[in-house]
KOLLUMVEX-432369 format. One line per field, with one value per atom (N, C-alpha, C): residue number from 1; x, y, z; atom name. Coordinates in nm, 3 decimals. Each point is the difference from the previous one (the first is absolute). Layout:
<sites>
marlum = c(NUM	...)
u = c(X	...)
v = c(Y	...)
w = c(Z	...)
kolvo = c(CA	...)
</sites>
This chain:
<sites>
marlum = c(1	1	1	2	2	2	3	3	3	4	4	4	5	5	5	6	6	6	7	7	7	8	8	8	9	9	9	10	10	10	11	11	11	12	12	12	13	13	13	14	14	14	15	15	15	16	16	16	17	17	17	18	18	18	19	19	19	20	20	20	21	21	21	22	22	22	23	23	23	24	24	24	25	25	25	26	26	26	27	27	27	28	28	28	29	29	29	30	30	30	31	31	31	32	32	32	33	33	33	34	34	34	35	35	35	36	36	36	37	37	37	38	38	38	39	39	39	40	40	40	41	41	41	42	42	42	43	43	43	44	44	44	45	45	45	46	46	46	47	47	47	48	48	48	49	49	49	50	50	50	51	51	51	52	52	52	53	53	53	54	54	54	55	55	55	56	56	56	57	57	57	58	58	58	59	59	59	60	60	60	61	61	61	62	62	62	63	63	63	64	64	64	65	65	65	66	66	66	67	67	67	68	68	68	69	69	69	70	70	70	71	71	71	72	72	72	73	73	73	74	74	74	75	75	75	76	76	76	77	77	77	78	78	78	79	79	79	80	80	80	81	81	81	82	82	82	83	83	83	84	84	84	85	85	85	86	86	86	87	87	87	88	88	88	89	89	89	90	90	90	91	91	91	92	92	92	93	93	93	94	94	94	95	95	95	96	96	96	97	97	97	98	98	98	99	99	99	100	100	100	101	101	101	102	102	102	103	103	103	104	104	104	105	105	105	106	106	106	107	107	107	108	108	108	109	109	109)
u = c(-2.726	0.112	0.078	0.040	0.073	-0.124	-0.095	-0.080	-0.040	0.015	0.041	0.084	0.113	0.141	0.046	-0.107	0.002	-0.081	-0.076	-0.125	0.086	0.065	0.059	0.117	0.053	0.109	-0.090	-0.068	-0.070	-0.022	-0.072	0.001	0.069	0.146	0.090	0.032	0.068	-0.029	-0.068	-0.120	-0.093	0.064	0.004	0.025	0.096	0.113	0.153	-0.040	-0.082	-0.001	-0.123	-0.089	-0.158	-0.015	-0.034	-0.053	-0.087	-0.088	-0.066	0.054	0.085	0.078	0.157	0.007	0.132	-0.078	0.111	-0.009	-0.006	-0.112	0.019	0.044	0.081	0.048	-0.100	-0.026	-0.061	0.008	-0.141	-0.002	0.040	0.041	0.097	-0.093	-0.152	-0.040	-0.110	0.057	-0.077	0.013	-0.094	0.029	0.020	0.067	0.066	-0.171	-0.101	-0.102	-0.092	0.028	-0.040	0.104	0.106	0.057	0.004	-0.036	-0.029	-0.142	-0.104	-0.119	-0.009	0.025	0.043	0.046	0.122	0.116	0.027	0.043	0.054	-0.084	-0.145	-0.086	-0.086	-0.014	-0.049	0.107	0.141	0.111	-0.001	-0.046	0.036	-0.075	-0.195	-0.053	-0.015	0.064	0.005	0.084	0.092	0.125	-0.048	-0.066	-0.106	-0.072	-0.011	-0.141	0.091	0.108	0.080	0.068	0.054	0.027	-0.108	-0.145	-0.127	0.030	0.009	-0.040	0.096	0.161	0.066	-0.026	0.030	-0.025	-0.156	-0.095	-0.110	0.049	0.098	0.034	0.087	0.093	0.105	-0.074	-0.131	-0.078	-0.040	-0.055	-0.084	0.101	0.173	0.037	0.095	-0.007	0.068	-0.137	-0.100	-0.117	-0.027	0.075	-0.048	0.125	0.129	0.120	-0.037	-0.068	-0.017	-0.087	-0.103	-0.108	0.084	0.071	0.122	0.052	0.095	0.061	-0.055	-0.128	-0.042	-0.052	-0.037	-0.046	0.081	0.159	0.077	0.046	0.023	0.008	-0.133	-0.116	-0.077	0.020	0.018	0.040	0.107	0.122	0.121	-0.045	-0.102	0.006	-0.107	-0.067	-0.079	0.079	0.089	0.119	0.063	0.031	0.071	-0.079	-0.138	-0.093	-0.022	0.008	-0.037	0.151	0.096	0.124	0.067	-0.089	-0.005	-0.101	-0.116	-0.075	0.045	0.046	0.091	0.099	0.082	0.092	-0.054	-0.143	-0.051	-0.040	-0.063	-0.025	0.102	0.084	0.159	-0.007	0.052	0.031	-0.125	-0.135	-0.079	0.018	0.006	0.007	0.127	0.129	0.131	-0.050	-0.114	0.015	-0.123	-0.075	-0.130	0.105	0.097	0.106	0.025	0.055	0.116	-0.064	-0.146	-0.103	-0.066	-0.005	-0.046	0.121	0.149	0.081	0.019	-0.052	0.011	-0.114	-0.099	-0.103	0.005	0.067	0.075	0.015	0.168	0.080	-0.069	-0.116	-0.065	-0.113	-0.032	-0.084	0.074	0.101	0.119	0.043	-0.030	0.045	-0.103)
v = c(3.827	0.056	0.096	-0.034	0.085	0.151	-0.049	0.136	0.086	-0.071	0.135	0.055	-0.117	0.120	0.093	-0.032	0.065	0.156	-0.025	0.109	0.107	-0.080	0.044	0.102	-0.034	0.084	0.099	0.018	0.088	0.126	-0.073	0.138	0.019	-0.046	0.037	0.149	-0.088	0.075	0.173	-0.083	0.151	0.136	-0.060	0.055	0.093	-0.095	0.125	0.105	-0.066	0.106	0.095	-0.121	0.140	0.099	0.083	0.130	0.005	-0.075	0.047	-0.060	-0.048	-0.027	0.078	0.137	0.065	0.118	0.087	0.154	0.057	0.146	0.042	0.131	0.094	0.108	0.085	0.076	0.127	0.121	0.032	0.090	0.140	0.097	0.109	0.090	0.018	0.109	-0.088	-0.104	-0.146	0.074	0.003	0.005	-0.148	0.022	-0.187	-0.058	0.106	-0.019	-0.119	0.064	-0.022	-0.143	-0.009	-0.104	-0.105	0.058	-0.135	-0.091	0.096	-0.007	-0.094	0.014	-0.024	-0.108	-0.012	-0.103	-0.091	0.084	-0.122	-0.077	0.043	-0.017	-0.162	0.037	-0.147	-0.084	0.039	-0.126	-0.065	0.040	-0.011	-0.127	0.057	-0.095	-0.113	0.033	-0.165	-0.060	0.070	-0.116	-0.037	0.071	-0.069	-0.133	0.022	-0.128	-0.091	-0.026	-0.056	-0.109	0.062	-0.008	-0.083	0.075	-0.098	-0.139	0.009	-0.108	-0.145	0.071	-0.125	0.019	0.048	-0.058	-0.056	-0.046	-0.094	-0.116	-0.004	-0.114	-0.040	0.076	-0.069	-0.102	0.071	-0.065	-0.148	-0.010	-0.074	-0.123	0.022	-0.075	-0.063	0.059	-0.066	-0.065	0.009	-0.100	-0.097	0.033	-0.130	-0.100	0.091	-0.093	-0.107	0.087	-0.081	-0.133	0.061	-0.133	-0.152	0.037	-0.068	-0.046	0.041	-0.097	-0.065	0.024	-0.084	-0.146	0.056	-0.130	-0.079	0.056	-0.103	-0.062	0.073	-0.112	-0.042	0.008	-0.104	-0.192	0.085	-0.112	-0.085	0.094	-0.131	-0.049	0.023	-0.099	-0.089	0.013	-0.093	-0.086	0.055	-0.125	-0.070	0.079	-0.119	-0.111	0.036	-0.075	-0.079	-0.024	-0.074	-0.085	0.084	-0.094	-0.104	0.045	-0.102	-0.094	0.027	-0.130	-0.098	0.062	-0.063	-0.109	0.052	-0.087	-0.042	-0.075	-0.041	-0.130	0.036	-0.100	-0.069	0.075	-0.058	-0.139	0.028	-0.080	-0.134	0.016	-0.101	-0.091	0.098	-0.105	-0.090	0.018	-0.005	-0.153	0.060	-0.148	-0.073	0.003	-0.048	-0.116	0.078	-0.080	-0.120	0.048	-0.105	-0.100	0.000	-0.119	-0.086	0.076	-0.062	-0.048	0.049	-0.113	-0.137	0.025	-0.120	-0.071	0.039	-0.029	-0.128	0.072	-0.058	-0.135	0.016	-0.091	-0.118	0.012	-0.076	-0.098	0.101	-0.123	-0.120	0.059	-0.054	-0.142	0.044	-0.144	-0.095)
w = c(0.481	0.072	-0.089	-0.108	-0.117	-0.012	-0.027	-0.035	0.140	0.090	0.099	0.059	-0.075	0.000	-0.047	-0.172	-0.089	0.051	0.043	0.049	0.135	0.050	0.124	-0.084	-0.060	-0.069	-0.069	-0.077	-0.061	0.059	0.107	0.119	0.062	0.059	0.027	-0.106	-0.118	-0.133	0.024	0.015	0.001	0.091	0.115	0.130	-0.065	-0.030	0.004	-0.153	-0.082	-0.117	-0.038	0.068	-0.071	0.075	-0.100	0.065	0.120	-0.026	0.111	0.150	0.022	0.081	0.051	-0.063	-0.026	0.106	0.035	0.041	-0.082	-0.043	-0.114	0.032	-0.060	0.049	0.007	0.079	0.025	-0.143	-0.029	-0.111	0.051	-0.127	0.095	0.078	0.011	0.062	0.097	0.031	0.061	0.166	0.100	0.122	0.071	0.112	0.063	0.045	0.037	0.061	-0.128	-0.148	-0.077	-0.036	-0.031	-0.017	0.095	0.130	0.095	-0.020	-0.035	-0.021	-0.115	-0.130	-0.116	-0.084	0.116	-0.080	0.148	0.128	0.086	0.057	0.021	0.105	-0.124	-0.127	-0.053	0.006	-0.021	-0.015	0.148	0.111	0.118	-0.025	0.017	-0.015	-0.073	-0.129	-0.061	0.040	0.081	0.093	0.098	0.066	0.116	-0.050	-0.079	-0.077	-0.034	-0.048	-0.032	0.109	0.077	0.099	0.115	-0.021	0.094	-0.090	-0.123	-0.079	0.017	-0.006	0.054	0.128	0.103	0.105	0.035	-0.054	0.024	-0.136	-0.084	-0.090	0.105	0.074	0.103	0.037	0.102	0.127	-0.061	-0.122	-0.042	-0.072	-0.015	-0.055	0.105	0.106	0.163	0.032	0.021	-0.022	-0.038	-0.121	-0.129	0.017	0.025	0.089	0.097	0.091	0.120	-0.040	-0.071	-0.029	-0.095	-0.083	-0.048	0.074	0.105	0.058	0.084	0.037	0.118	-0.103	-0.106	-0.076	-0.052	-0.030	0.000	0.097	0.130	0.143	0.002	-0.048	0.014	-0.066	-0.123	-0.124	0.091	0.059	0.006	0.120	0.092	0.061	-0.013	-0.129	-0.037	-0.078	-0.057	-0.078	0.070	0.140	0.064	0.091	0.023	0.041	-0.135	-0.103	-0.091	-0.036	0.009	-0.011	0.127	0.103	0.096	0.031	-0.097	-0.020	-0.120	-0.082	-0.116	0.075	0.104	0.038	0.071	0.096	0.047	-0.110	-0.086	-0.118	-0.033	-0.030	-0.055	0.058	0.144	0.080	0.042	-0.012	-0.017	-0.116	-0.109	-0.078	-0.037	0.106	-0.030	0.096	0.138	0.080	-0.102	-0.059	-0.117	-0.070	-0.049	-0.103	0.044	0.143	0.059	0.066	0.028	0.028	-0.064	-0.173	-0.057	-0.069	-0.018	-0.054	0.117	0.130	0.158	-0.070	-0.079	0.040	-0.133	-0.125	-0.119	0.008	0.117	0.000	0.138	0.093	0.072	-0.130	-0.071	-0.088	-0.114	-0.013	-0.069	0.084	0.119	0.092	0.039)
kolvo = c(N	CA	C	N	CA	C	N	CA	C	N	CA	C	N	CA	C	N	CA	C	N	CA	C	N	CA	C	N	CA	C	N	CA	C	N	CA	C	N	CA	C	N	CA	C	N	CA	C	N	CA	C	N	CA	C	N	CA	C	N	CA	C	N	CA	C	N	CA	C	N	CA	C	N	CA	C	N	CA	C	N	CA	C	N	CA	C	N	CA	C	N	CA	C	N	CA	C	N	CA	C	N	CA	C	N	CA	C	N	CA	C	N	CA	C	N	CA	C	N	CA	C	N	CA	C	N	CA	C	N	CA	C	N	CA	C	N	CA	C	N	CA	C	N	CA	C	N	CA	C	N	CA	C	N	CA	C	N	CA	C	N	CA	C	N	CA	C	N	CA	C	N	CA	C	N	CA	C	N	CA	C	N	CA	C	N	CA	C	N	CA	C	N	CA	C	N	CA	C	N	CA	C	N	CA	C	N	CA	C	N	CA	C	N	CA	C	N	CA	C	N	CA	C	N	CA	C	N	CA	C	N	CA	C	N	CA	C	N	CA	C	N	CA	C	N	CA	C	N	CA	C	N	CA	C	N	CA	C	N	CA	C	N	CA	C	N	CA	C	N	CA	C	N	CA	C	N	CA	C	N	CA	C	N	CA	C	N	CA	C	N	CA	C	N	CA	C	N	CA	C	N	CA	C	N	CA	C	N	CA	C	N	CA	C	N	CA	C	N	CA	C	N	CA	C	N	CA	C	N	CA	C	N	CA	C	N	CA	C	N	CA	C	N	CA	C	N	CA	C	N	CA	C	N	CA	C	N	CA	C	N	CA	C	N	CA	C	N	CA	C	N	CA	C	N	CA	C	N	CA	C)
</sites>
């Protein structure tokens, strides 16, 4: 968990400072045809890619959500099916006790 917070900041990090993630100004005898070509048209696409990339980590981690919680409502109601055989036992052996202390105090007599 720490090292992909760690990782997550990094590229945060990256984003706001590396170059290749910046606008770069237009050189002075640069045409826009040429600077679109150039400079905006790859930054676009690595934001595109970027962008595909979390949104299929979104998809896949609302997925992995879902599969999680269904397995913990699986679990609790297997705990409470087991904590109601628990108190099923409880209670046998509470009447086990109380027959064999009858059962005690009849041989006693």
């Amino acid at each position: 968990m720490v090292q992909s917070k760690e990782v997550m900041e990094r590229n945060i990090h990256a984003y706001d400072e590396d170059v290749k993630w910046q606008w770069t100004e237009p050189g002075a005898l640069m045409s826009a045809k040429a600077y679109r070509d150039k400079k905006a048209l790859p930054l676009v696409e690595k934001l595109k890619e970027v962008v595909k990339y979390l949104t299929i980590k979104c998809v896949q981690l609302t997925e992995q959500s879902r599969k999680l919680t269904a397995k913990v409502d699986g679990q609790q109601k297997q705990m409470s099916r087991l904590t109601d055989k628990v108190m099923e036992q409880s209670d046998t052996i509470d009447r086990l006790q109380e027959k064999a202390s009858d059962l005690g105090h009849l041989e006693r007599i």
